[in-house]
VEXMIVEX-523604 format. One line per field, with one value per residue: residue number from 0; residue in three letters; x, y, z of N, C-alpha, C in turn. Coordinates in steps of 0.2 Angstrom, whole numbers, plus 5000, padded with zeros to 4 digits. Atoms other than C-alpha are relative to their C-alpha. Layout:
num	c(NUM, ...)
residuo	c(Ala, ...)
n_x	c(X, ...)
n_y	c(Y, ...)
n_z	c(Z, ...)
ca_x	c(X, ...)
ca_y	c(Y, ...)
ca_z	c(Z, ...)
c_x	c(X, ...)
c_y	c(Y, ...)
c_z	c(Z, ...)
END
This chain:
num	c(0, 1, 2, 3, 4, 5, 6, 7, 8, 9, 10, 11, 12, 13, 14, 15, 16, 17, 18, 19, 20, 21, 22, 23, 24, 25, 26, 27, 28, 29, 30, 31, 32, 33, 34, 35, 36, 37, 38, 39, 40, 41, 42, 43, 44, 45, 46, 47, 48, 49, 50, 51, 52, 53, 54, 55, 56, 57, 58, 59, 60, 61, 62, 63, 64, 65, 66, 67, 68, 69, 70, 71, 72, 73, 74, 75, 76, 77, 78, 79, 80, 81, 82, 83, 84, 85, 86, 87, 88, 89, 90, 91, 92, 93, 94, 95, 96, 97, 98, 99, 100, 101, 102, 103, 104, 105, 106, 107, 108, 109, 110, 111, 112, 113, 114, 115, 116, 117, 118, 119, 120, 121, 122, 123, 124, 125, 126, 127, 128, 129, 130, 131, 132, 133, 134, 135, 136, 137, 138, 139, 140, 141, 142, 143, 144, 145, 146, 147, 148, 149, 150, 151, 152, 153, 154, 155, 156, 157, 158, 159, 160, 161, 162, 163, 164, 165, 166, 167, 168, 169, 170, 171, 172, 173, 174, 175, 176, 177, 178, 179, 180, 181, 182, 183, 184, 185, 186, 187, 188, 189, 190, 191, 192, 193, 194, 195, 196, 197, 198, 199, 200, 201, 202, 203, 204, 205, 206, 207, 208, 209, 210, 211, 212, 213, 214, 215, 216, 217, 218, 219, 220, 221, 222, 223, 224, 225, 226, 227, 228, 229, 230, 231, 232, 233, 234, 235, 236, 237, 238, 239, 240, 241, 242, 243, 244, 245, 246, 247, 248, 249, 250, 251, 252, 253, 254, 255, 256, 257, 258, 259, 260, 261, 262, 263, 264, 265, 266, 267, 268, 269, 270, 271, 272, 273, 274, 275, 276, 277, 278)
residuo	c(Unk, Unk, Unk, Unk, Unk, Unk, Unk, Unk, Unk, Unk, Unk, Unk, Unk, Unk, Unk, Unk, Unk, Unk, Unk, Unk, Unk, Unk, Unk, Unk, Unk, Unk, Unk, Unk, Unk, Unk, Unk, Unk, Unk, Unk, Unk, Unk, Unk, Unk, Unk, Unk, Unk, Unk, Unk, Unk, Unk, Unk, Unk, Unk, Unk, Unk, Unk, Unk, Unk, Unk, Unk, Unk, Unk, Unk, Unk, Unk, Unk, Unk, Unk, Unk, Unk, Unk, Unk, Unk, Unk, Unk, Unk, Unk, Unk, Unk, Unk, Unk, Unk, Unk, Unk, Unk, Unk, Unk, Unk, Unk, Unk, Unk, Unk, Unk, Unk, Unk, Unk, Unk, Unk, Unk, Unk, Unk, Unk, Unk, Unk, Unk, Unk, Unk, Unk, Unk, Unk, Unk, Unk, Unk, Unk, Unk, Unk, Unk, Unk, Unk, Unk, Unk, Unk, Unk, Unk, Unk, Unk, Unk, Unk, Unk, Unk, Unk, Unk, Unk, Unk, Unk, Unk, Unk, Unk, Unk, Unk, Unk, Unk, Unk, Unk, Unk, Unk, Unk, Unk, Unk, Unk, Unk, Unk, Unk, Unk, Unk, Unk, Unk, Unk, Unk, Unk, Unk, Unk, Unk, Unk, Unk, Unk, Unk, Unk, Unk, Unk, Unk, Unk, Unk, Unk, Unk, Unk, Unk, Unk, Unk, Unk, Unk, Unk, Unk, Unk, Unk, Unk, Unk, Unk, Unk, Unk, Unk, Unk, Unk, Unk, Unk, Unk, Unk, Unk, Unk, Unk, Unk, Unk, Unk, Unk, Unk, Unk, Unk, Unk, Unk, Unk, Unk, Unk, Unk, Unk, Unk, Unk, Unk, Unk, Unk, Unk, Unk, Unk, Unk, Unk, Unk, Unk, Unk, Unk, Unk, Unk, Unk, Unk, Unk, Unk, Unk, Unk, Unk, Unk, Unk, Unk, Unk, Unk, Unk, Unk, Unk, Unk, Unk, Unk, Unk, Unk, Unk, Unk, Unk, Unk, Unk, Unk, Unk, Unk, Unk, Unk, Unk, Unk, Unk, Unk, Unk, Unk, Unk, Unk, Unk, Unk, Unk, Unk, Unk, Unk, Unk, Unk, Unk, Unk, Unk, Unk, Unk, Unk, Unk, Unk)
n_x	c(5004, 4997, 5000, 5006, 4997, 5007, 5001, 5003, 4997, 5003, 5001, 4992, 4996, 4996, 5004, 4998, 4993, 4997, 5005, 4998, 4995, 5002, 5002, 4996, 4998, 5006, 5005, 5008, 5001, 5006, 5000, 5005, 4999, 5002, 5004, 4996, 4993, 4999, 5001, 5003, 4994, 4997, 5004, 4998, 4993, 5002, 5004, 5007, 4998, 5005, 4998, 5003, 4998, 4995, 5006, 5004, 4992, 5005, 4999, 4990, 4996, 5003, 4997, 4991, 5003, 5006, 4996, 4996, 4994, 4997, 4993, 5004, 4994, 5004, 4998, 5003, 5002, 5007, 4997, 5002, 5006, 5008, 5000, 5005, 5008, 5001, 5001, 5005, 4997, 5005, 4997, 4991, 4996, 5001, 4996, 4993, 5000, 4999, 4996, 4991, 4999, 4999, 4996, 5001, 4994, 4999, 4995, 5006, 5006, 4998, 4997, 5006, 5004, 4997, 4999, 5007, 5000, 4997, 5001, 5004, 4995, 4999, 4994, 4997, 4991, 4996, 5003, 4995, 4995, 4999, 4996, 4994, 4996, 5001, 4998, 4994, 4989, 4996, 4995, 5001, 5003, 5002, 4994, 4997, 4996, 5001, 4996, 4997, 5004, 5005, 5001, 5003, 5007, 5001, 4999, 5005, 5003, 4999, 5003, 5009, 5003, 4998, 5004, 5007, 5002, 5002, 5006, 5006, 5002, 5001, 4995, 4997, 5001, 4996, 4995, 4996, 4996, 4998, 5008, 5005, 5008, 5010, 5000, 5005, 5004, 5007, 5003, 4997, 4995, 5001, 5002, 4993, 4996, 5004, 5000, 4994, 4997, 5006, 4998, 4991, 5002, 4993, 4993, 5002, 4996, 5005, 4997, 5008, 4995, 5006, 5002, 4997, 5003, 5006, 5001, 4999, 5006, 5003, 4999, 4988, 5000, 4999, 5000, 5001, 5001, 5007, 4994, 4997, 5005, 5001, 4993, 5000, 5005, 5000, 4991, 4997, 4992, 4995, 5003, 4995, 5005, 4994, 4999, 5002, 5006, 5005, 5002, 4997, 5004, 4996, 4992, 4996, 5004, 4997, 4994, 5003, 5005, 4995, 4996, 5005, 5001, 4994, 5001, 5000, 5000, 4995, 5002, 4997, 5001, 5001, 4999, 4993, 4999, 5002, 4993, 4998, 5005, 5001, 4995)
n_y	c(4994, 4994, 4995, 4995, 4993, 4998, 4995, 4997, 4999, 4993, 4999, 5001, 5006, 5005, 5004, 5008, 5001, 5006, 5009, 5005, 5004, 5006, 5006, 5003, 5003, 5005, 4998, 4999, 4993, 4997, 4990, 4994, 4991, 4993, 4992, 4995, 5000, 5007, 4999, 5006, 5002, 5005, 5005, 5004, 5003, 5003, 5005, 5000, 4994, 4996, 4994, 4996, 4992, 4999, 5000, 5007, 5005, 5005, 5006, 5000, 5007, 5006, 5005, 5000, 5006, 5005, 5002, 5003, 4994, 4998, 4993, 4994, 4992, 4997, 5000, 4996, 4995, 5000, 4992, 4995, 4998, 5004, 5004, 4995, 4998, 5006, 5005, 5002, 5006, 5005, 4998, 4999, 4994, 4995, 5004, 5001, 4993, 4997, 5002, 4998, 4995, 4994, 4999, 5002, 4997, 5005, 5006, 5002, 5004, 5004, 5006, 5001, 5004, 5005, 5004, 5004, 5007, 5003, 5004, 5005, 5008, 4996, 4999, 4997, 5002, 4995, 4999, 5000, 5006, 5006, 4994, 4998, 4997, 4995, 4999, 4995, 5001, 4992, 4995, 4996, 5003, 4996, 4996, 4994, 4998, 4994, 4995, 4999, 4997, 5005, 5005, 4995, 5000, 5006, 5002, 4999, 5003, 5008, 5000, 4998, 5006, 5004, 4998, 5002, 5007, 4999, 4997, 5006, 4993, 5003, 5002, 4995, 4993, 4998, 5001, 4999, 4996, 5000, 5003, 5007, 4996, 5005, 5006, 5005, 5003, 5007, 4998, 5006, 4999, 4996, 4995, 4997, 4996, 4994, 4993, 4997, 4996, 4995, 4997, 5000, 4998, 5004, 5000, 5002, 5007, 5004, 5003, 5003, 5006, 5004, 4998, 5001, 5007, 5004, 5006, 5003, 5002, 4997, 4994, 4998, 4996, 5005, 4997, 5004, 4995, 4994, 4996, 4999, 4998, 4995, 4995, 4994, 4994, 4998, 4995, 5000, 4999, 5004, 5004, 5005, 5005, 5003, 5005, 5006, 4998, 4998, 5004, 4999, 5005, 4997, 4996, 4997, 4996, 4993, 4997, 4997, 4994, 4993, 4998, 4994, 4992, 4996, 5003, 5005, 5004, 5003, 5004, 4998, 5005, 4993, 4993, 4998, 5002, 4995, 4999, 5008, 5005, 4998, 4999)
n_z	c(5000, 5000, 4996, 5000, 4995, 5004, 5004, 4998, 5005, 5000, 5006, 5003, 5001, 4997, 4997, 5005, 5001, 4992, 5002, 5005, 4996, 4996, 5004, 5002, 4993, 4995, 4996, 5002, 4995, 4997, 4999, 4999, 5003, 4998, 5007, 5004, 5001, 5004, 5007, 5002, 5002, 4995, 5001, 5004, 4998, 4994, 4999, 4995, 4999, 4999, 4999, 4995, 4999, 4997, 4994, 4995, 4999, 4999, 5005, 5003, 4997, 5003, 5006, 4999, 4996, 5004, 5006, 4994, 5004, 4991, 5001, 5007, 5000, 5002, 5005, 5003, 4998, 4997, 5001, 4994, 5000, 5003, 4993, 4995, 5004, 4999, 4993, 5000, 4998, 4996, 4993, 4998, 5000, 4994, 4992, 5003, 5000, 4992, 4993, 4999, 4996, 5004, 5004, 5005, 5009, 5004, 4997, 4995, 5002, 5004, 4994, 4996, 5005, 5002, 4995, 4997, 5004, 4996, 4995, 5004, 5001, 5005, 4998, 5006, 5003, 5001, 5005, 5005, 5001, 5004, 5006, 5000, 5007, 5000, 4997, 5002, 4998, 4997, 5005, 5003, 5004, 5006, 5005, 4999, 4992, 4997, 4999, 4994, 4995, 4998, 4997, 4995, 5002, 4996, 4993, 4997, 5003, 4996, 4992, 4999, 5000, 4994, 4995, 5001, 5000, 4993, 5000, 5004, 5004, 5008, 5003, 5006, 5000, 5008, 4998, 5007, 4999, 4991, 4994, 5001, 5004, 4996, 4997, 4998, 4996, 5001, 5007, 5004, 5005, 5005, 4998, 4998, 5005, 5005, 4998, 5000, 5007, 5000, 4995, 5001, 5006, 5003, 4996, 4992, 4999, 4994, 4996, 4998, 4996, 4994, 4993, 4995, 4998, 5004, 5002, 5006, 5000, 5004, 4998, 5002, 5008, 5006, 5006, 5006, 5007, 4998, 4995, 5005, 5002, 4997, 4999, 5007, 5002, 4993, 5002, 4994, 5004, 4995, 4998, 4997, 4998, 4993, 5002, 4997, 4995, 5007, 5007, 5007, 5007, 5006, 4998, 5009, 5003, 4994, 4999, 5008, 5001, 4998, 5005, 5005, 4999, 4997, 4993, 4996, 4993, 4998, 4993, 4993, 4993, 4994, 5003, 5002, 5006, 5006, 4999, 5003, 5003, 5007, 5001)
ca_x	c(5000, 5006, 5012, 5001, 5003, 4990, 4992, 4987, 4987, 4986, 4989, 5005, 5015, 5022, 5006, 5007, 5026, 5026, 5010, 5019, 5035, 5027, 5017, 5033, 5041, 5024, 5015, 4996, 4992, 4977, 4974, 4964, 4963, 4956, 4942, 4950, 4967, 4969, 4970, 4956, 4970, 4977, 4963, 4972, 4988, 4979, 4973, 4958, 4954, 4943, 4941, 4935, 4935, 4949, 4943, 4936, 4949, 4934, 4932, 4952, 4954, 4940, 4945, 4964, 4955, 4943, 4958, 4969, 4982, 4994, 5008, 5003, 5014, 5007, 5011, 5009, 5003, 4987, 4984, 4979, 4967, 4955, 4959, 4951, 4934, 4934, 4936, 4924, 4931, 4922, 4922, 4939, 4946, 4937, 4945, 4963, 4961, 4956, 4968, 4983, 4978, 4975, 4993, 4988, 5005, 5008, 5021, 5009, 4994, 5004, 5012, 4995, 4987, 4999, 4999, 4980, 4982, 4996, 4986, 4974, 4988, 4992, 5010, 5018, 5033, 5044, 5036, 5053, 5056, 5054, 5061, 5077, 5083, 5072, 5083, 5094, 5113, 5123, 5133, 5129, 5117, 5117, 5129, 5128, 5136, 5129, 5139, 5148, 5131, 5120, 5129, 5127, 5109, 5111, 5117, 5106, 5092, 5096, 5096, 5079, 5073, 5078, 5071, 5053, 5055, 5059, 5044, 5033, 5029, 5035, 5050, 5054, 5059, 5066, 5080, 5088, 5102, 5104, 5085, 5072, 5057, 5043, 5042, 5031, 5016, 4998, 4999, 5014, 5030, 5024, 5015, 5031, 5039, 5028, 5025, 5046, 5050, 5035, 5043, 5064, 5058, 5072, 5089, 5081, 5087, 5075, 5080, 5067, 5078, 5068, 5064, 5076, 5066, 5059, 5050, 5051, 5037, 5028, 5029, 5049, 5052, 5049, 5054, 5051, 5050, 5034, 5048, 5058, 5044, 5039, 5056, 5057, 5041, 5044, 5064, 5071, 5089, 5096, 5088, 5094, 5087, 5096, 5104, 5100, 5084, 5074, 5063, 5069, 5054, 5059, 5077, 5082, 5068, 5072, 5089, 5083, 5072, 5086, 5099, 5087, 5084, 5102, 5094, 5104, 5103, 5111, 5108, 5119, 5122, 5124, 5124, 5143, 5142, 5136, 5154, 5161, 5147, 5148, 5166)
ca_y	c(5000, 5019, 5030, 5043, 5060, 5075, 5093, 5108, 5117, 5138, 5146, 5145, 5132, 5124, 5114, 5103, 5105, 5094, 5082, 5077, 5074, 5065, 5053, 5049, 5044, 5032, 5044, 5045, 5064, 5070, 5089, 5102, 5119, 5136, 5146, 5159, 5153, 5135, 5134, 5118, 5112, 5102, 5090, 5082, 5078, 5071, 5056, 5064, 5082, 5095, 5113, 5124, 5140, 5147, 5143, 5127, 5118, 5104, 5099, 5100, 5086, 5074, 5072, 5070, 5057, 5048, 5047, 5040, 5055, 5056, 5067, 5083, 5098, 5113, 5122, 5137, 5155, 5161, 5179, 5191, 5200, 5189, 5178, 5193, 5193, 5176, 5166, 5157, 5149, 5135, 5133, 5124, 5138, 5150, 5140, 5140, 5159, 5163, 5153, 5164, 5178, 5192, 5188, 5183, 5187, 5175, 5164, 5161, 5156, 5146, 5136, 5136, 5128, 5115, 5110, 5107, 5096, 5088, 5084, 5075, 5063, 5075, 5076, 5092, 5089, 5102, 5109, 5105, 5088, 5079, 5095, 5097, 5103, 5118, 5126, 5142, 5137, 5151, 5164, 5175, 5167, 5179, 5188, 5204, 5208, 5219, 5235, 5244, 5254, 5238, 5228, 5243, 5240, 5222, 5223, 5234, 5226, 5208, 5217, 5227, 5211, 5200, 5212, 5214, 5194, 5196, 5205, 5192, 5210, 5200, 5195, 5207, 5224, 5235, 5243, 5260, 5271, 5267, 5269, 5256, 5262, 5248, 5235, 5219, 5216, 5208, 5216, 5199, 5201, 5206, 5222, 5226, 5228, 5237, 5249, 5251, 5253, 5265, 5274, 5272, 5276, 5260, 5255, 5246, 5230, 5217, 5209, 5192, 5181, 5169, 5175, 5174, 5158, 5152, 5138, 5126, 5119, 5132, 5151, 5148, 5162, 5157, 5166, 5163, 5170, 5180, 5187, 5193, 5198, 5210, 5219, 5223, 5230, 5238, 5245, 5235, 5230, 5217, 5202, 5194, 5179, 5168, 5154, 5135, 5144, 5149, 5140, 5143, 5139, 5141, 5145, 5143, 5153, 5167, 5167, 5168, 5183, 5192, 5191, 5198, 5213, 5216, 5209, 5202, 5188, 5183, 5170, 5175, 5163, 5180, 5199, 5200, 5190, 5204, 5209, 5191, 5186, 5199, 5198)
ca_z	c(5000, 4996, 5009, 5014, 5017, 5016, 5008, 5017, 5002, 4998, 4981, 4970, 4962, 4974, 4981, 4964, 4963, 4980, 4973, 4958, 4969, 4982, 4969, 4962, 4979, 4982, 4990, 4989, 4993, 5003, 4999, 5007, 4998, 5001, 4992, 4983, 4983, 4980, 4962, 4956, 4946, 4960, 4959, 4944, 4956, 4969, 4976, 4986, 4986, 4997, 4997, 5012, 5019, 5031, 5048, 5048, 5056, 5061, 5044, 5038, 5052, 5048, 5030, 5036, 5048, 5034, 5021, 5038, 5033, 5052, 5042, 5032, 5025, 5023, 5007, 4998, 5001, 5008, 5001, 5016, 5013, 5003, 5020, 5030, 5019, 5019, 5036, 5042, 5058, 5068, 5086, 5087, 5077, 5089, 5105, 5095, 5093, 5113, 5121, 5110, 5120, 5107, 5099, 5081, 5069, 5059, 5066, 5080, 5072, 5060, 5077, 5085, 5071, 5068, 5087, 5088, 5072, 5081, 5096, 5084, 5079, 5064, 5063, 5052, 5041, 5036, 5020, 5010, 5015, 4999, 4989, 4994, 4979, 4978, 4990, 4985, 4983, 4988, 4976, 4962, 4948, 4937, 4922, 4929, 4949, 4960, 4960, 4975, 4980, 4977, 4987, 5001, 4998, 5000, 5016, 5023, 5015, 5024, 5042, 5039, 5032, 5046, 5058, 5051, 5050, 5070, 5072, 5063, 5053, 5034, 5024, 5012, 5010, 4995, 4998, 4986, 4989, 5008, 5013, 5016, 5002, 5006, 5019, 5019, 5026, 5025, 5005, 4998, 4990, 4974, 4980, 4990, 4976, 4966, 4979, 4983, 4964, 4962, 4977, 4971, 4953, 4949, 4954, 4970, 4979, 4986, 5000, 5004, 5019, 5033, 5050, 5064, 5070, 5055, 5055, 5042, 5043, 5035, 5030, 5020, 5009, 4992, 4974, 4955, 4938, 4944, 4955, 4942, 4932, 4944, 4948, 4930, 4928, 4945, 4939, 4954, 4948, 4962, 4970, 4986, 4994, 5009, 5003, 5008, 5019, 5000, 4990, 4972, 4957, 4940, 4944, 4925, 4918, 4934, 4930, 4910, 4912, 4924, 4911, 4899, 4908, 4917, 4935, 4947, 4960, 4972, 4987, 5003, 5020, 5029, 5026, 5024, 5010, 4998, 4996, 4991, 4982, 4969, 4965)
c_x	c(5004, 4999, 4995, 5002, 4995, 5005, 4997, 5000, 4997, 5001, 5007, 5001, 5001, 4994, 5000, 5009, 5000, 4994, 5004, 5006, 5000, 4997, 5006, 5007, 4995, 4994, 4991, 4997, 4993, 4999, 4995, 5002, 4994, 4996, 5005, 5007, 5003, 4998, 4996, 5003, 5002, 4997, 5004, 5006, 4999, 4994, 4992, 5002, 4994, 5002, 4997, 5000, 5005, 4996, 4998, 5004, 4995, 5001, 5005, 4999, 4996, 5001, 5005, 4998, 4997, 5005, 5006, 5007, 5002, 5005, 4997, 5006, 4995, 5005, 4996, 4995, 4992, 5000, 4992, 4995, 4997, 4998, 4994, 4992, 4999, 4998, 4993, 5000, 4994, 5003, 5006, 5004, 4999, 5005, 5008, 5003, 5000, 5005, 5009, 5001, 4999, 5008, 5000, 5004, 5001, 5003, 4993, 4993, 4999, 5002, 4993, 4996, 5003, 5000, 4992, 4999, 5004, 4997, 4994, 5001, 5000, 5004, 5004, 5006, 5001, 4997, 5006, 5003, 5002, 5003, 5005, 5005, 4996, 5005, 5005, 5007, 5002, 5007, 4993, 4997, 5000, 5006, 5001, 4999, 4996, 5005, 5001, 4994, 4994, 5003, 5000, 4993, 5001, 5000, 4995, 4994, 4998, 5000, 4995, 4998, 4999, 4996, 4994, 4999, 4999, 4996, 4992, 4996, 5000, 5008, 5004, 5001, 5004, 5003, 5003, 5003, 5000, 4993, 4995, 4995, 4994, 5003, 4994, 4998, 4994, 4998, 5005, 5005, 4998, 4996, 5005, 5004, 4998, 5001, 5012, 5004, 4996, 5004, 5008, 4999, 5007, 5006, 4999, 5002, 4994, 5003, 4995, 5005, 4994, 5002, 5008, 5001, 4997, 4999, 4998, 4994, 4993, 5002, 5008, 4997, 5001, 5001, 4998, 5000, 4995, 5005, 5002, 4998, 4997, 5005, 5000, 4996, 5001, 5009, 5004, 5004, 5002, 4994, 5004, 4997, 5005, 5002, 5000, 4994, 4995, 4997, 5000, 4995, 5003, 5006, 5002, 4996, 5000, 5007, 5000, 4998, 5004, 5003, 4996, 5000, 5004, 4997, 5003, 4998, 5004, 4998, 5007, 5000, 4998, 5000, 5006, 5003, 5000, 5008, 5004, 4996, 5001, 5007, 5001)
c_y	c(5006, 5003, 5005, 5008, 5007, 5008, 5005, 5006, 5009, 5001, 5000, 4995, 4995, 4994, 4993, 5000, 4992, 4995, 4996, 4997, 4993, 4994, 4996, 4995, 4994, 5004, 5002, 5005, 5000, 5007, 5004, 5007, 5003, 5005, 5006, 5000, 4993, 4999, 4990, 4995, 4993, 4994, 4996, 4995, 4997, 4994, 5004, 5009, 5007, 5006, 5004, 5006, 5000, 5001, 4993, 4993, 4992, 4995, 4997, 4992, 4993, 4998, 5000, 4992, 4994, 4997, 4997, 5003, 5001, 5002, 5002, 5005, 5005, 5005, 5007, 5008, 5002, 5010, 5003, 5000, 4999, 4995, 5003, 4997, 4993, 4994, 4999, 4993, 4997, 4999, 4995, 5005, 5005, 5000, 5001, 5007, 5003, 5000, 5003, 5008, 5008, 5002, 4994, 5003, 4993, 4992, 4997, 4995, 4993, 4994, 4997, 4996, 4993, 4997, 4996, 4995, 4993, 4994, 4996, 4994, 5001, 5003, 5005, 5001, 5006, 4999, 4998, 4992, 4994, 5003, 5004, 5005, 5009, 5006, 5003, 4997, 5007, 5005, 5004, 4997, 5002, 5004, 5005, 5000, 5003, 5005, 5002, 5001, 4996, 4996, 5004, 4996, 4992, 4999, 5000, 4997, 4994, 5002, 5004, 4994, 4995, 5003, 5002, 4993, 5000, 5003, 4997, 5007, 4996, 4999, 5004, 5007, 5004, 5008, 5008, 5005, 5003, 5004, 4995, 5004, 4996, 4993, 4994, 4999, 4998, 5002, 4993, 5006, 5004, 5007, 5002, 5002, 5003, 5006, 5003, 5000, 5006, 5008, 5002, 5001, 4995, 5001, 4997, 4995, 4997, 4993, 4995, 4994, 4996, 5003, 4997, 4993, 4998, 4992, 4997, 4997, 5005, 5008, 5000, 5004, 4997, 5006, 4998, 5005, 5004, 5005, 5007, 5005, 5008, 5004, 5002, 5003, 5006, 5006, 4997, 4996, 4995, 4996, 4995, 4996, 4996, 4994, 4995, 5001, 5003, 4997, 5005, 4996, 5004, 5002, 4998, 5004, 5007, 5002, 5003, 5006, 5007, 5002, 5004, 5007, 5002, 5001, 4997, 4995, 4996, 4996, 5001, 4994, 5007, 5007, 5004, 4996, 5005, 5002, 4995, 4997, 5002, 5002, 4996)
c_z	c(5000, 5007, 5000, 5003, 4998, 5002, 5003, 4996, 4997, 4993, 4996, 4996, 5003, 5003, 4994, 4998, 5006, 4998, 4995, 5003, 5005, 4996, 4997, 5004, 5004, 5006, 4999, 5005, 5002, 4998, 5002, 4997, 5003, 4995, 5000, 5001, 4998, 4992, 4997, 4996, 5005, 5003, 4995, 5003, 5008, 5002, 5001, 5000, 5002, 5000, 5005, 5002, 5005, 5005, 5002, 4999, 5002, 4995, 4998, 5002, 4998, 4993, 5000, 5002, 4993, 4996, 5006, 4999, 5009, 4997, 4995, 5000, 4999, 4994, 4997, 5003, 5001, 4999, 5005, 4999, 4998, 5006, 5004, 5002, 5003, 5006, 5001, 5007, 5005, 5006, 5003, 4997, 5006, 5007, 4999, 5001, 5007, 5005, 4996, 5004, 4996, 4997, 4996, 4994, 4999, 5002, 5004, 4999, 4998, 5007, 5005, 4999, 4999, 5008, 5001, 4993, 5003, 5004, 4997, 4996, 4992, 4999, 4993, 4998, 4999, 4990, 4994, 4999, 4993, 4994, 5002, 4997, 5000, 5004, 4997, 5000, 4998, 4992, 4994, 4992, 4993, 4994, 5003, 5010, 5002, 5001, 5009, 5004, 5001, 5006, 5009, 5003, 5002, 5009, 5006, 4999, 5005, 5005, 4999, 4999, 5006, 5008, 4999, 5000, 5009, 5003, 4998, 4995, 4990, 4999, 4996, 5002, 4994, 5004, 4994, 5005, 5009, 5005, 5000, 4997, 5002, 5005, 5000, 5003, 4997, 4991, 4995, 4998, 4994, 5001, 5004, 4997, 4996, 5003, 5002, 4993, 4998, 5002, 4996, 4994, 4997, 5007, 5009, 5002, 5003, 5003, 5001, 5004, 5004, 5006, 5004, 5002, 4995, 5002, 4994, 4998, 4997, 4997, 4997, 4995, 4992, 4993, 4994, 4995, 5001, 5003, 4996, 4997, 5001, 5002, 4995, 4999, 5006, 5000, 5006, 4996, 5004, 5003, 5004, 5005, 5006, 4998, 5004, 5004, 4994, 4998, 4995, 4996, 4994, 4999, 4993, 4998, 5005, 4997, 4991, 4997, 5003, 4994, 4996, 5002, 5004, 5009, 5002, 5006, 5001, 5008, 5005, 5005, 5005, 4998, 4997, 4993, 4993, 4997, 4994, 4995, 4992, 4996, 4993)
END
C-alpha cells in the first residue's frame, strides 16, 4: 500500500510542485485547499481532494482522519486580505484563537494551528522535506554583479529584512540608495515591490531572507519567475534571497528573464556576504 501523506494546500505552484513529487516517491496525497486561493488544478495531482473556507479547522481534520492521513505539510501561500473577507472559523478555530491571547501574527497562528492538528495525531513535516533541491545554493546566479552601492543595499536590505521577519511583521523589503522604500506586510511580496519601485523610481534591491526563527514547517520564503517579472516591471535591479533557507521555482527561467533585463541575484548565507558574492 502507498504511503500517505495530506496537503494543506494555499495558492502557487508549489502545492502541485510537491504532489507530483510525492506521487513519484509512492506517495498518495490528501489535499485540502482554500476558496479563493487554491488553484482547482490540484485536483488532477491528487489522490483525494477537498476545498474549504479558512477557519474550519473541524472539517480540515476529519478528511485528514477519513483518508487516515497522520503526516501533512502545509504548502503554499494564503493571500491576506481575501483571507480577512473570507474566514469562516468553527468553534475549534474560535478555541485555537482565545487561548493565544489576542497575539495573532503569523508565526503564532501558524504554530497554533499545527499543534492542535498535532494533538489529533496529525503530525507536520517540514514543507521542504521531499524538495530538497528547491533550496537556494549560495553565490551570484546571474551575468551581471551587484555593484559597489547595490551591494550597500544588499546589506542593509538583509538586516531590515531579518528584523521585520523578527517581528513576525513579513520577509521582504526594498532597499535604494541606503534607505528602506517599502516594507512587507499583510499586502505579499509582489505588491512590495511594486510599491518600493513606484517609490525608488528603479535601481532598488530586494532583500526576501527567513525569519530569525523560521519555521520550516511552513511560511519559507519562496521566489520565482513571477519574482523577476515584477522587479522589472517595477525598475528593481538586484535580488537577494538567503541561501539554503529559499525556496527557488523556475530558477532557470528566473535566471533567463534576469539576464534579459540586466537583474541580478544573488543567494547570501549572511549579510557580509554581499561583498564576496559579487566579486
Amino acid at each position: 500500500m502507498n504511503k500517505r501523506i495530506g496537503l494543506i494546500a494555499g495558492s502557487g505552484s508549489f502545492p502541485v510542485i510537491f504532489s507530483r513529487k510525492a506521487a513519484s516517491r509512492g506517495f498518495a496525497v490528501c489535499a485540502v485547499g482554500f476558496h479563493g486561493n487554491t488553484s482547482p488544478d490540484l485536483s488532477d495531482y491528487v489522490e483525494s481532494f477537498e476545498v474549504i473556507h479558512i477557519g474550519q479547522i473541524k472539517r480540515l481534520i476529519s478528511f485528514f482522519k477519513n483518508h487516515r492521513i497522520t503526516e501533512a505539510v502545509m504548502i503554499g501561500a494564503i493571500k491576506k486580505p481575501g483571507a480577512l473577507r473570507d474566514i469562516r472559523p468553527d468553534m475549534k478555530a474560535i478555541a485555537m484563537i482565545a487561548n493565544m491571547r489576542h497575539d495573532t501574527h503569523d508565526d503564532r497562528v501558524l504554530r497554533a494551528f499545527a499543534n492542535v492538528l498535532e494533538n489529533e495525531g496529525i503530525q507536520i513535516r517540514s514543507s521542504t522535506f521531499l524538495l530538497p533541491e528547491l533550496l537556494a545554493e549560495s553565490g551570484c546566479w546571474t551575468r551581471r554583479k551587484p555593484n559597489r552601492a547595490e551591494q550597500a543595499d544588499m546589506t542593509l536590505g538583509w538586516h531590515m529584512a531579518k528584523e521585520i521577519g523578527r517581528l513576525d511583521i513579513g520577509q521582504c523589503v526594498v532597499v535604494s540608495n541606503g534607505t528602506v522604500i517599502a516594507v512587507e506586510a499583510i499586502d505579499g511580496t509582489d505588491s512590495t515591490i511594486r510599491r518600493g519601485g513606484e517609490l525608488s523610481r528603479g535601481h532598488a534591491v530586494v532583500a526576501k531572507v527567513c525569519k530569525p526563527m523560521q519555521d520550516f514547517r511552513f511560511d519559507v520564503p519562496a521566489v520565482g519567475a513571477q519574482t523577476i517579472q515584477t522587479m522589472h516591471e517595477s525598475g528593481a535591479t538586484v535580488l537577494v534571497i538567503e541561501a539554503s533557507r529559499s525556496l527557488v521555482f523556475d530558477r532557470e527561467e528566473m535566471i533567463r528573464l534576469a539576464d534579459q533585463w540586466g537583474i541580478a541575484i544573488v543567494a547570501m548565507a549572511q549579510a557580509n556576504d554581499a561583498q564576496g558574492n559579487s566579486n
